[in-house]
C-alpha positions in Angstrom: 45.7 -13.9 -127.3 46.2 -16.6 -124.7 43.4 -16.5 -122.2 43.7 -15.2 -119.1 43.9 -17.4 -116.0 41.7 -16.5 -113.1 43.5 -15.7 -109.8 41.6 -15.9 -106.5 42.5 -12.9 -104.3 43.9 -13.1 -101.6 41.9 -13.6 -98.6 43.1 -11.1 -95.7 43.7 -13.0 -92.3 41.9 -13.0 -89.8 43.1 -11.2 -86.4 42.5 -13.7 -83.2 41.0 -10.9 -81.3 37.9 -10.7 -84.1 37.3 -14.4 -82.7 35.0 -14.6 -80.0 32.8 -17.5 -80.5 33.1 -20.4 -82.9 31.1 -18.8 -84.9 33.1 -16.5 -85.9 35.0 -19.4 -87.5 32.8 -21.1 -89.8 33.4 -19.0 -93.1 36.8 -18.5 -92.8 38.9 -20.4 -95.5 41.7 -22.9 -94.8 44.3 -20.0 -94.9 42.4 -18.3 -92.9 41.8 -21.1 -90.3 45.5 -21.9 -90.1 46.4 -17.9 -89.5 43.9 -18.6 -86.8 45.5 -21.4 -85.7 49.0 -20.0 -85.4 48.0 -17.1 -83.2 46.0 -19.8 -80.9 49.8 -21.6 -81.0 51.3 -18.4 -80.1 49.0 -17.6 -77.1 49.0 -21.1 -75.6 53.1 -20.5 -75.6 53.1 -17.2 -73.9 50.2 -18.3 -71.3 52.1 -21.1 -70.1 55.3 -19.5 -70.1 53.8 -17.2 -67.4 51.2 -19.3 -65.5 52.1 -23.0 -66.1 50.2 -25.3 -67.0 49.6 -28.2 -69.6 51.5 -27.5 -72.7 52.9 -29.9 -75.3 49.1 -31.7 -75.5 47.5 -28.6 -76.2 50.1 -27.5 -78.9 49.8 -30.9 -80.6 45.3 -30.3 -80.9 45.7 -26.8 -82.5 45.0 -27.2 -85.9 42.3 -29.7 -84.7 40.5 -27.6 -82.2 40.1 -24.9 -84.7 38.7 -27.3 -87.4 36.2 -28.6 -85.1 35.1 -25.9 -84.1 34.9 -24.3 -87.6 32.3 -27.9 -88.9 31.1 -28.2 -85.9 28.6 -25.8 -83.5 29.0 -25.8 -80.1 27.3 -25.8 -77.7 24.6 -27.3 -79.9 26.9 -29.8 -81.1 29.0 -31.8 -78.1 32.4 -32.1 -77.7 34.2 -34.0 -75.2 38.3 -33.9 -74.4 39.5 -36.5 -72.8 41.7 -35.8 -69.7 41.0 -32.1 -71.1 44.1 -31.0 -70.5 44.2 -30.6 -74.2 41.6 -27.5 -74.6 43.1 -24.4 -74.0 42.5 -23.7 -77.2 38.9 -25.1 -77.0 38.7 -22.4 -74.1 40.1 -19.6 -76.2 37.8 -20.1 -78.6 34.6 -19.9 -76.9 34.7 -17.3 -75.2 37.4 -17.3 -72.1 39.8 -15.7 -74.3 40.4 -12.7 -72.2 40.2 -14.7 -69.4 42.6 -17.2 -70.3 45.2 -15.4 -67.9 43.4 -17.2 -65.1 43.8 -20.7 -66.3 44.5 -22.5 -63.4 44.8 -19.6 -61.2 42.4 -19.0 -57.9 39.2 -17.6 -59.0 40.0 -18.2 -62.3 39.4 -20.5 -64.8 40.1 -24.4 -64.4 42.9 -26.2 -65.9 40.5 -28.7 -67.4 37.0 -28.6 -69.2 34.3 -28.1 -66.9 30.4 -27.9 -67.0 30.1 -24.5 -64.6 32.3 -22.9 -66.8 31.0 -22.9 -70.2 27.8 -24.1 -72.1 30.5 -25.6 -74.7 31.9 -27.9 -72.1 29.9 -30.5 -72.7 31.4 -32.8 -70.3 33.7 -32.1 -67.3 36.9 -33.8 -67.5 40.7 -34.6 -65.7 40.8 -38.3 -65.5 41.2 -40.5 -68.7 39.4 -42.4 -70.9 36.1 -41.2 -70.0 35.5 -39.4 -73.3 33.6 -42.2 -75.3 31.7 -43.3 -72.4 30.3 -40.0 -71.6 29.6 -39.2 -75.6 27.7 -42.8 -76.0 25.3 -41.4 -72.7 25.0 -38.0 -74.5 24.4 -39.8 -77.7 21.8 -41.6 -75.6 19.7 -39.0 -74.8 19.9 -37.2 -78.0 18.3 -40.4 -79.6 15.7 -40.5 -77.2 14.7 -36.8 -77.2 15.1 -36.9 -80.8 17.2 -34.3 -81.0 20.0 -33.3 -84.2 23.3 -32.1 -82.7 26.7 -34.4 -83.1 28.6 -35.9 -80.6 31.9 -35.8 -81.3 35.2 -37.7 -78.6 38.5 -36.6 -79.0 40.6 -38.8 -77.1 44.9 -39.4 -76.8 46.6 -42.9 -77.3 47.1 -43.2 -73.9 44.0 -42.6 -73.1 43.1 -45.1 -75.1 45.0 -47.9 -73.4 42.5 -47.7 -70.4 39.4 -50.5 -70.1 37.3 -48.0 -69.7 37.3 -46.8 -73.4 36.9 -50.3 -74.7 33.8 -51.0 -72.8 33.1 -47.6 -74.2 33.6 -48.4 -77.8 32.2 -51.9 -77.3 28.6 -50.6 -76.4 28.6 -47.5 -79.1 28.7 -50.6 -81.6 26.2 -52.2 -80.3 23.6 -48.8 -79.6 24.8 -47.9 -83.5 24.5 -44.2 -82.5 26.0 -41.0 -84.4 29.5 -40.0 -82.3 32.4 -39.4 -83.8 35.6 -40.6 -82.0 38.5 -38.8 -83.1 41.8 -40.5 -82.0 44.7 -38.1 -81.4 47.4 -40.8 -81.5 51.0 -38.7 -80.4 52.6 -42.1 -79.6 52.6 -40.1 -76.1 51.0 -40.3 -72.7 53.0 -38.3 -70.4 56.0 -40.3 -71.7 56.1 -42.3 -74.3 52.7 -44.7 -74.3 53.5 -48.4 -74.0 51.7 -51.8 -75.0 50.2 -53.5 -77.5 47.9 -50.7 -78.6 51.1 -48.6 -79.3 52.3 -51.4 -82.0 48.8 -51.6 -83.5 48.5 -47.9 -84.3 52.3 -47.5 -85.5 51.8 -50.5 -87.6 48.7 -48.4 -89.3 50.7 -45.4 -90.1 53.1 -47.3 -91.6 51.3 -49.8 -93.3 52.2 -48.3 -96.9 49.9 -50.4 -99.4 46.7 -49.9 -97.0 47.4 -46.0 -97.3 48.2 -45.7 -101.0 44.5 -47.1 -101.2 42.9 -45.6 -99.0 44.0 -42.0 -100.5 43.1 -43.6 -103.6 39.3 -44.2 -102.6 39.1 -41.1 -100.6 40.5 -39.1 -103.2 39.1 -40.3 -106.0 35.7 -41.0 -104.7 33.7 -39.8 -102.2 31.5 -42.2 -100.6 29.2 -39.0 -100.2 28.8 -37.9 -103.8 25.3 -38.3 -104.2 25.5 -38.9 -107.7 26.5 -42.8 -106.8 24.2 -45.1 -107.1 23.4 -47.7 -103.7 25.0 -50.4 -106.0 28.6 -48.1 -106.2 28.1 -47.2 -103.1 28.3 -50.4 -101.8 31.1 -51.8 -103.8 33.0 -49.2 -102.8 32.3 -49.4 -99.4 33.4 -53.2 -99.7 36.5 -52.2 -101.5 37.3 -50.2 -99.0 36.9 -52.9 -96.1 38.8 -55.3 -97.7 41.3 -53.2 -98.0 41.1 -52.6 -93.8 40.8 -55.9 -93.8 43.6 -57.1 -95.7 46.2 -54.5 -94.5 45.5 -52.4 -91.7 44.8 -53.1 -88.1 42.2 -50.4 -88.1 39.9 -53.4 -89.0 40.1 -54.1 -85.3 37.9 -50.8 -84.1 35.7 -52.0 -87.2 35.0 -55.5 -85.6 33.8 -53.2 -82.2 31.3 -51.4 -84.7 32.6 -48.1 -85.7 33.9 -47.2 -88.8 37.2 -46.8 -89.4 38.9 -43.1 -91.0 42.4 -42.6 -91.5 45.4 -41.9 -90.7 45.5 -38.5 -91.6 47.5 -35.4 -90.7 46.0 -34.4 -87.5 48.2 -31.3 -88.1 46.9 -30.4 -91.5 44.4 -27.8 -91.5 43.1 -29.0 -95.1 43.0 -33.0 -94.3 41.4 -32.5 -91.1 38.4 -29.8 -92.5 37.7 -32.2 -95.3 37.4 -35.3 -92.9 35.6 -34.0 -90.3 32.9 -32.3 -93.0 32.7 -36.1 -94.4 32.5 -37.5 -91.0 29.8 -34.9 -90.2 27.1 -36.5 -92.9 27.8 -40.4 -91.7 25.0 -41.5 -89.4 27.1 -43.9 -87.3 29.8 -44.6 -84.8 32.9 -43.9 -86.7 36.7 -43.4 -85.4 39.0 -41.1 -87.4 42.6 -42.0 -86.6 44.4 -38.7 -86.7 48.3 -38.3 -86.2 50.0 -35.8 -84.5 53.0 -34.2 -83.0 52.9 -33.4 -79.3 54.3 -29.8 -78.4 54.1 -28.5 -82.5 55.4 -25.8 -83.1 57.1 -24.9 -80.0 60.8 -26.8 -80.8 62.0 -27.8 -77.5 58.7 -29.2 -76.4 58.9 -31.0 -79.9 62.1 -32.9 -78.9 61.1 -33.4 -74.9 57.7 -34.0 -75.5 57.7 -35.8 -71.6 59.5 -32.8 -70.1 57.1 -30.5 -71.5 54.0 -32.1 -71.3 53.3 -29.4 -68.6 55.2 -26.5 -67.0 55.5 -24.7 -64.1 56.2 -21.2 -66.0 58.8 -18.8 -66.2 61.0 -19.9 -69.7 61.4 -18.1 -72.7 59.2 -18.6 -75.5 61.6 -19.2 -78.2 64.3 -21.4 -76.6 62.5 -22.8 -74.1 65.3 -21.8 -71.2 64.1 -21.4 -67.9 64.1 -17.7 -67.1 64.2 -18.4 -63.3 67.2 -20.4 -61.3 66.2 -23.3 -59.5 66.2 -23.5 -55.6 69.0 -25.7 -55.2 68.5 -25.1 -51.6 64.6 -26.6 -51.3 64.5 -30.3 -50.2 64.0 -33.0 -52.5 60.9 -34.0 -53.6 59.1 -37.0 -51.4 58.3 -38.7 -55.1 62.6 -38.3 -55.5 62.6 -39.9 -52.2 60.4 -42.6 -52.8 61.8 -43.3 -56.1 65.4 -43.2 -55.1 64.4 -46.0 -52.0 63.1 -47.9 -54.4 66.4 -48.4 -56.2 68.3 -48.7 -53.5 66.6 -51.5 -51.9 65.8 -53.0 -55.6 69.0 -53.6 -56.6 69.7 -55.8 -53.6 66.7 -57.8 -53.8 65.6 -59.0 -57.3 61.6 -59.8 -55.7 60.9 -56.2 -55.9 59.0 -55.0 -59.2 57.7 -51.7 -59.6 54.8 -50.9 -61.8 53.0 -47.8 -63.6 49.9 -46.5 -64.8 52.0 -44.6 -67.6 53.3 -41.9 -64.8 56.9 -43.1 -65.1 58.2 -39.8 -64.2 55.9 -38.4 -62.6 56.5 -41.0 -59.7 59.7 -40.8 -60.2 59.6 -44.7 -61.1 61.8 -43.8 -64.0 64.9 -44.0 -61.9 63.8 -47.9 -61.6 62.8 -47.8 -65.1 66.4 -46.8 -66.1 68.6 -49.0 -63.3 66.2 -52.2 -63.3 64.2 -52.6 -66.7 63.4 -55.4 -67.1 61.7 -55.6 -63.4 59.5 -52.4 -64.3 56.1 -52.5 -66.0 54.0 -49.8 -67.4 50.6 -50.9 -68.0 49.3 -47.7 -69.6 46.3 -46.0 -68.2 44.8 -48.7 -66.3 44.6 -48.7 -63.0 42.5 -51.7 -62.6 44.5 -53.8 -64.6 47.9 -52.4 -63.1 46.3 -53.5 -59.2 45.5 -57.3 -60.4 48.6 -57.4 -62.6 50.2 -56.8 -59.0 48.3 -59.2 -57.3 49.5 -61.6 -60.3 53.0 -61.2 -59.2 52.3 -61.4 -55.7 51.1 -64.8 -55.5 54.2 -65.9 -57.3 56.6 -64.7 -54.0 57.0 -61.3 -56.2 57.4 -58.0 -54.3 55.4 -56.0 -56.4 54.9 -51.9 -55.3 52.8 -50.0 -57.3 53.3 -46.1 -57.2 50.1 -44.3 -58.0 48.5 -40.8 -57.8 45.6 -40.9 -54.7 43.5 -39.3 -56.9 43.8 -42.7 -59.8 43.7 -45.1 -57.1 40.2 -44.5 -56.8 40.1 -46.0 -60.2 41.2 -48.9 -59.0 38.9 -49.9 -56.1 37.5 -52.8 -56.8 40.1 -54.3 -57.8 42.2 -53.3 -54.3 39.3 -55.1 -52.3 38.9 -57.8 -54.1 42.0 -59.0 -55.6 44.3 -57.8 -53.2 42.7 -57.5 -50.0 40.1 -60.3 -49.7 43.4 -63.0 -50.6 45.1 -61.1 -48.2 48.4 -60.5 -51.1 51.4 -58.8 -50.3 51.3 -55.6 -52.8 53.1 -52.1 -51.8 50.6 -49.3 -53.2 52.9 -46.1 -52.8 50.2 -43.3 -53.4 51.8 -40.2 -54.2 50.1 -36.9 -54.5 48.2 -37.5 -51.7 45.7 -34.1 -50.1 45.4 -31.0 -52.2 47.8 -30.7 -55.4 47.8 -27.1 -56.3 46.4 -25.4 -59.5 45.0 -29.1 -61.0 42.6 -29.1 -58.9 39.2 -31.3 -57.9 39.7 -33.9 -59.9 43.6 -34.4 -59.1 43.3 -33.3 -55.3 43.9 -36.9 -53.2 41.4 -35.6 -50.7 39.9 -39.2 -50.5 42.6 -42.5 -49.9 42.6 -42.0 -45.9 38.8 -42.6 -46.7 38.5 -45.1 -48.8 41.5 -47.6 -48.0 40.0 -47.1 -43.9 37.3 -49.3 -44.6 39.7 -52.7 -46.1 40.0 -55.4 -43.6 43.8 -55.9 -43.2 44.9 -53.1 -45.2 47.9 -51.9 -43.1 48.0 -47.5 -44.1 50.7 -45.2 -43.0 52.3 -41.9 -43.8 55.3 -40.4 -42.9 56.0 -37.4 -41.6 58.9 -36.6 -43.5 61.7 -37.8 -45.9 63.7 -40.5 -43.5 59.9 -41.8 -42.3 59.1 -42.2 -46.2 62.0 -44.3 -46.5 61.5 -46.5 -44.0 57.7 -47.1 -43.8 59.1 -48.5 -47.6 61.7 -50.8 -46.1 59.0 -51.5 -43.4 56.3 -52.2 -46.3 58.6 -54.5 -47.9 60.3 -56.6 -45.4 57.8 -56.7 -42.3 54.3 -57.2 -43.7 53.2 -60.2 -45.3 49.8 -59.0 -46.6 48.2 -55.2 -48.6 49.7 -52.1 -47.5 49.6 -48.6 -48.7 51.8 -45.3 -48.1 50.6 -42.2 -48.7 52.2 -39.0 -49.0 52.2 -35.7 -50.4 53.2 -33.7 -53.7 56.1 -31.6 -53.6 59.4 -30.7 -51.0 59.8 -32.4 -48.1 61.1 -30.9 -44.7 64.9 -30.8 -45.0 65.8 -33.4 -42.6 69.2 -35.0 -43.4 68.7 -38.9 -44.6 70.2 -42.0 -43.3 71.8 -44.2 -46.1 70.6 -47.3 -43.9 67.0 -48.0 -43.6 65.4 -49.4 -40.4 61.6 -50.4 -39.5 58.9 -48.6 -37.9 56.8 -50.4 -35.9 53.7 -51.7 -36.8 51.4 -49.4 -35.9 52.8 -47.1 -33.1 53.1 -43.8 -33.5 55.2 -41.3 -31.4 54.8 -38.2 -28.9 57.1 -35.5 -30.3 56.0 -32.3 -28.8 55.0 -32.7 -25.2 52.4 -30.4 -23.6 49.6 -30.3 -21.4 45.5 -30.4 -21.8 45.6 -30.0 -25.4 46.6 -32.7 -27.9 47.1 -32.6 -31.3 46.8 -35.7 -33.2 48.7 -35.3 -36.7 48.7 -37.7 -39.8 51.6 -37.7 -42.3 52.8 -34.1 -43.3 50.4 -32.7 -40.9 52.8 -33.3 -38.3 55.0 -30.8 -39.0 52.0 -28.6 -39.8 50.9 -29.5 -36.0 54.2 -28.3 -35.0 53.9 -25.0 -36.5 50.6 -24.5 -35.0 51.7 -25.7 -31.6 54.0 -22.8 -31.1 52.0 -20.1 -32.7 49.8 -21.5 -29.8 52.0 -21.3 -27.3 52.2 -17.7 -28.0 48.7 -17.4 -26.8 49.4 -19.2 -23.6 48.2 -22.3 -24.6 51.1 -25.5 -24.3 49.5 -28.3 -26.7 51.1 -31.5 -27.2 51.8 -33.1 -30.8 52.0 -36.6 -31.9 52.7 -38.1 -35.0 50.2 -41.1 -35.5 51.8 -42.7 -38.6 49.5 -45.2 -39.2 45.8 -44.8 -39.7 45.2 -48.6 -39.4 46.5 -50.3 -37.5 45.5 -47.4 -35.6 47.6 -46.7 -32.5 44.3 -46.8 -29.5 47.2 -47.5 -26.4 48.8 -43.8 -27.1 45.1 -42.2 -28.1 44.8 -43.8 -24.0 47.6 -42.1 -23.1 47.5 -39.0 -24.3 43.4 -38.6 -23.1 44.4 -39.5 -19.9 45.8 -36.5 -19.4 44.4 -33.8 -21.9 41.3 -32.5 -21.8 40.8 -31.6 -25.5 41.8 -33.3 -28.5 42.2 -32.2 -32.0 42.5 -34.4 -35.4 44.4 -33.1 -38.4 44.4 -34.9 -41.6 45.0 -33.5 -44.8 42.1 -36.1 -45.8 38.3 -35.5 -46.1 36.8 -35.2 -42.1 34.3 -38.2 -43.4 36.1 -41.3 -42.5 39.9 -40.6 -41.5 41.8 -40.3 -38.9 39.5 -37.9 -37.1 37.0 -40.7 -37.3 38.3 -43.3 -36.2 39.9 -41.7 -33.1 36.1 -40.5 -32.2 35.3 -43.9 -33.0 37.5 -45.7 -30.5 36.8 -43.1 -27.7 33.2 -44.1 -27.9 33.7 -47.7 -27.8 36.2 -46.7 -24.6 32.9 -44.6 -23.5 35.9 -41.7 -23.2 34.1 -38.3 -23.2 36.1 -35.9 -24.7 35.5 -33.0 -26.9 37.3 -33.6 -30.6 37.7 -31.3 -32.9 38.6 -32.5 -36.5 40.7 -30.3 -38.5 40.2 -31.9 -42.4 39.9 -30.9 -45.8 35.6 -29.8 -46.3 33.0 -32.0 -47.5 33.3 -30.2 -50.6 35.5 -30.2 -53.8 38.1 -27.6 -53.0 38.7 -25.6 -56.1 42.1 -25.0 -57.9 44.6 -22.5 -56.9 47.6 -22.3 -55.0 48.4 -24.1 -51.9 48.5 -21.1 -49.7 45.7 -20.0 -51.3 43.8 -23.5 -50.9 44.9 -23.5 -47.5 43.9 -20.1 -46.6 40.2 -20.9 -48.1 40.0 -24.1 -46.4 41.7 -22.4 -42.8 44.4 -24.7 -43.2 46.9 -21.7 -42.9 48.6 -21.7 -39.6 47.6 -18.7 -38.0 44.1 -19.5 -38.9 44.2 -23.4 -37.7 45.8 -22.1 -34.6 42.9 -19.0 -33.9 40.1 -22.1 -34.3 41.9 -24.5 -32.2 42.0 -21.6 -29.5 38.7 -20.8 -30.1 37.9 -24.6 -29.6 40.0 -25.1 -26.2 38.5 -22.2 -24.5 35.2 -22.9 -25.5 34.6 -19.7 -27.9 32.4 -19.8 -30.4 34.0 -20.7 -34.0 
């Protein structure tokens, strides 16, 4: 009789609602694990159809959440997500499932890892290339308390194209510590990732000969079998770097000091449980180059991997059709604005560059990406690069205007001051996104730049208060300055004012009366102005006949109307959508106490604090930047009530 083969049975699968803490994970088999997996897919799909939020990053890490999480043990062990916008399913798995209707909702959970949240966020995150930084420090202090758990950085490709996680990688060689790097290499940013470090990653995956080998010695022996001797070990440990070496750029993170892994199928429940187990027993910095596919398993997201690299909600989860009719009647966006400007006067001057920290579209520099480019640069994430890169161009008669989040600028300091500033160089820095953001939160709120930027000598700042002033402080920027300038203005709609096609200049800092009143003055900044408005005739209303002006420029800063406008009001009030340390209010207190003007100021700002995530009317309502209640405190304030 033949013998009988032995069949393993079939394991039953594992409901996502019996998982409520990675523990839960860690004897599950790989078919288990991947049923996991796919519900994980399926929730992330049906969450963000509803709330928005980031979705094709977080599809792509599903397989590789739920293997880490099933080797590793958090919160013991460490894991930190770069950007973070990646770790819904890190969320759903410890612990925040039920909760996960909340994501980026007020009161609710943040969009991004963070420390207050959970013991397994090890690190809070939003900006990029922090991961390996902040896992080296970690790392750090394990060593020196002489403590067991592993460290373990998963970071994106783009991510990877900022300084930041060279230094990073540069100095984990050199302290020779346990942490894992795990790079999650999409080919993707938010649109396709650029540079040098795109062609040396592609030219890995590709490289044919180097993987044949390297499957060969992975597969065939494992540089953990301890029944090697030292001598095999090390031959085969040589074999293996020649073969780097030889035939694969990977060699490149070797000659920083970590050990190179891969490329494997980052989506690959089986590849990915067997590496990170191996990876789990090697005592020092290692990278394992994993390769994956941005929105898997969710189709369209698959084949727009930009478009849907987050989503505002409301589309159906299997075609991805938008369940809800856009407003064609809102106003278009002041980044569609800006963008469209650009163009415009672009194509009639070929000076003007525009340039990118890898937020093509989300600046709408796309439109100059498609109609000029070979006069568009995206330097990847790196801001400081990106700022001296424009500097370059400047002091070549360029026209270079750099279009940048508030909230990244700040990555780029420095290099603002001492590049631009302190040689005095004609660069445009359009900062988008500037005051609160929405649901994203602290760490993409631009509650900072009026701050910051005040304190540069001969930095020239402005904002407009509405489409038409957008495109003309550009024009002005371009054609009537000589040295830094910036322009900052907000996220989303603007007012609805019809547009000129021609552009003309605003001058140099003067800015205008446009409500006139008496003993009251409000004192507006950029889209506060029509904010000031509002609040003006919900005042008048209670008897009270307030003036508005529009300052437009922080700096110069317009002292001969602040004159006028004290002369004859006997209260003045300061709204910014800016932190009340260092803006506008500021330096209109400033300058009435070098005029010895006594007058009482009241500065309506954003909090000393990080506002929290939510909606705008909801962050405005927290933070009294609603109109009815601005306009109850600025009565309080003008009838000398108590607040």
């Amino acid at each position: 009789m033949p013998e009988s083969k032995h069949i393993a049975p079939i394991q039953p699968m594992i409901p996502l609602s019996e998982i409520n803490s990675p523990e839960d994970l860690k004897h599950l088999s790989i078919t288990q694990l991947q049923g996991v997996a796919d519900e994980c897919r399926n929730e992330v799909i049906k969450l963000v159809s509803v709330n928005g939020g980031h979705f094709a990053s977080t599809l792509g890490v599903v397989e590789l959440t739920v293997a880490l999480h099933h080797v590793y043990s958090t919160p013991h062990d460490k894991i930190i997500w770069d950007v973070g916008h990646q770790a819904y399913v890190h969320k759903i798995l410890t612990g925040r499932k039920e909760r996960m209707q909340t994501n980026r909702q007020y009161g609710g959970l943040a969009g991004f890892p963070r420390i207050s949240e959970s013991p397994h966020d090890a690190f809070g995150t939003g900006h990029a290339s922090t991961s390996i930084s902040a896992a080296a420090g970690i790392a750090a202090a394990r060593d020196l308390a002489g403590g067991t758990e592993k460290v373990i950085a998963v970071i994106g490709d783009g991510s990877m194209t900022g300084g930041m996680a060279f230094e990073a990688m540069n100095h984990l060689g050199d302290l020779k510590s346990d942490v894992l790097v795990i790079l999650n290499d999409n080919q993707m940013a938010i649109s396709p990732s650029t540079g040098g470090l795109r062609t040396h990653l592609i030219n890995i995956t590709l490289n044919k000969t180097y993987n044949k080998a390297r499957k060969f010695i992975w597969n065939s022996i494992s540089l953990l079998n301890n029944e090697l001797g030292d001598a095999a070990k090390t031959a085969v440990r040589k074999l293996e770097d020649g073969f780097k070496a030889a035939f694969t750029p990977g060699a490149f993170f070797e000659a920083l000091g970590l050990r190179y892994f891969g490329p494997i199928d980052g989506n690959n429940m089986e590849q990915l449980v067997k590496a990170l187990k191996e990876m789990q027993e090697l005592p020092h910095p290692k990278l394992l180059h994993i390769v994956t596919t941005k929105g898997k398993g969710f189709m369209p997201a698959e084949q727009n991997q930009s478009k849907w690299h987050a989503h505002s909600g409301g589309f159906d989860t299997t075609t991805g059709e938008t369940l809800k009719k856009a407003d064609t009647s809102l106003p278009p966006k002041y980044q569609e604005v800006f963008g469209e400007a650009l163009v415009e006067l672009a194509l009639k001057d070929n000076r003007i560059t525009a340039i990118t920290a890898a937020m093509p579209s989300g600046t709408s520099l796309d439109l100059f990406q498609d109609a000029l480019p070979n006069r568009f640069y995206d330097v990847g994430i790196a801001e400081g690069h990106a700022v001296t890169f424009a500097a370059g161009l400047a002091t070549e008669g360029f026209k270079p205007v750099f279009a940048i989040y508030s909230t990244f600028l700040q990555r780029a300091y420095d290099q603002l001051i001492h590049d631009v500033a302190q040689q005095n160089l004609h660069v445009v820095f359009a900062i988008d996104r500037a005051g609160l953001v929405g649901e994203d939160g602290p760490t993409h709120h631009g509650s900072f730049d009026l701050s910051y930027l005040h304190t540069v000598p001969g930095l020239v700042i402005m904002a407009p208060a509405d489409e038409q002033e957008l495109r003309d402080m550009l024009y002005t920027a371009l054609y009537d300055l000589k040295g830094p300038v910036a322009i900052r203005y907000p996220r989303g709609n603007g007012i609805g004012i019809p547009l000129r096609k021609n552009f003309e200049s605003v001058t140099i800092g003067k800015g205008q009366i446009v409500r006139e009143g008496s003993g009251l003055a409000l004192l507006c900044i950029g889209n506060m102005t029509s904010k000031g408005i509002d609040v003006a005739e919900a005042l008048q209303k209670e008897g009270i006949d307030a003036s508005v002006v529009n300052m437009r420029f922080l700096k110069p800063l317009d002292t001969a109307l602040i004159d006028e406008v004290v002369s004859r009001s006997t209260h003045l009030v300061v709204i910014e959508e800016n932190s009340r340390i260092g803006g506008l209010g500021s330096a209109v207190i400033d300058h009435l106490n070098e005029k010895g003007l006594n007058k009482p100021v009241l500065k309506v700002a954003l909090p000393d604090a990080f506002v929290t995530h939510g909606s705008m009317k909801e962050l405005y309502r927290e933070i009294g930047f609603d109109t009815p209640t601005m306009a109850e405190n600025i009565k309080r304030f003008y009838r000398g009530e108590e607040r």
